[in-house]
C-alpha positions as CSV (number, residue, x, y, z in Angstrom):
1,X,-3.4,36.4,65.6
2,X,-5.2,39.5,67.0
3,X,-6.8,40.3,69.8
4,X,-8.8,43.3,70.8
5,X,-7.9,46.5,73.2
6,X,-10.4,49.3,74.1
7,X,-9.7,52.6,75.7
8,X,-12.2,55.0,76.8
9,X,-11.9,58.9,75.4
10,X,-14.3,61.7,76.4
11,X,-17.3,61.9,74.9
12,X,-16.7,65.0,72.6
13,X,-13.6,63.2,71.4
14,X,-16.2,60.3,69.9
15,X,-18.7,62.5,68.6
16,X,-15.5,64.0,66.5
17,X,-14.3,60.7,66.0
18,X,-17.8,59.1,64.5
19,X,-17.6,62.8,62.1
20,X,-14.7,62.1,60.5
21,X,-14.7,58.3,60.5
22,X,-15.8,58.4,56.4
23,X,-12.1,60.1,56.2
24,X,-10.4,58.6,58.8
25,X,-9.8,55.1,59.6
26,X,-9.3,54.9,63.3
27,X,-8.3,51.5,63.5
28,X,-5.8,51.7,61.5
29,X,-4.0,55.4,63.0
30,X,-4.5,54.1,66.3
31,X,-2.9,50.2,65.9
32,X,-0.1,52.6,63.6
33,X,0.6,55.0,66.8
34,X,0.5,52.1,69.2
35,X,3.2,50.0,66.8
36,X,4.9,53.2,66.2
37,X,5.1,53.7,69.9
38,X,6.1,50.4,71.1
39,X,9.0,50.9,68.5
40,X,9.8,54.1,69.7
41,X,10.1,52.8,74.0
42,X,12.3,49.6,72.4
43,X,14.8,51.7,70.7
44,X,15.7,54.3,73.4
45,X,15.5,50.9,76.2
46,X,18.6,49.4,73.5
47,X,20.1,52.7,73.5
48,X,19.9,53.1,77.3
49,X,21.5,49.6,77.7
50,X,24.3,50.6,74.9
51,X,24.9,53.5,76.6
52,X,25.4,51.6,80.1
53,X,27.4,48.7,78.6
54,X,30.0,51.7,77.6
55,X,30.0,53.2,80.6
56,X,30.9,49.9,82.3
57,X,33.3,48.8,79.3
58,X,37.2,48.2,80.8
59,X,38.8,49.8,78.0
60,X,42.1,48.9,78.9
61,X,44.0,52.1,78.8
62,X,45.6,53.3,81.6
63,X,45.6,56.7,82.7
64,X,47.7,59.1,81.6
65,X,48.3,57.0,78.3
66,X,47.4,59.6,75.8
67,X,49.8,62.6,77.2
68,X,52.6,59.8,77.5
69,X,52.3,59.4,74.0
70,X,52.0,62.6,72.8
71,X,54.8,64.2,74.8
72,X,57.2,60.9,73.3
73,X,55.8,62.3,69.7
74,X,56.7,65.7,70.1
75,X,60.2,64.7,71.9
76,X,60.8,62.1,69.6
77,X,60.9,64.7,66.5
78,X,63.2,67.0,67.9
């Protein structure tokens, strides 16, 4: 089902639009730039959530885990 939006431009940016409208379809770039849009506003609002879900991710290791094991490594060789 569709349903129709309007917008108001200037009035120069008509008279260029009715010039070119045998070359351009303007239905179809504008409907492409709002999907494309739309798209664009979804994936960085998923990325902003992944990105928070990290941050507040318990990753259970405790501090100081990673020099602990490295300095048992390099002792452990000798």
């Amino acid at each position: 089902m569709s349903v129709t939006v309007s917008f108001k431009v200037r009035k120069e940016v008509k008279e260029k639009m009715e010039k070119y409208k045998g070359i351009i379809n303007w239905n179809e770039e504008l409907r492409r730039f709002v999907e494309l849009k739309i798209k664009e506003l979804e994936a960085k609002e998923r990325f902003e959530e992944i990105v928070r879900k990290l941050e507040e991710a318990d990753w259970g290791v405790e501090e100081g885990f990673a020099s602990r094991s490295v300095r048992e490594d390099r002792d452990g060789c000798s």
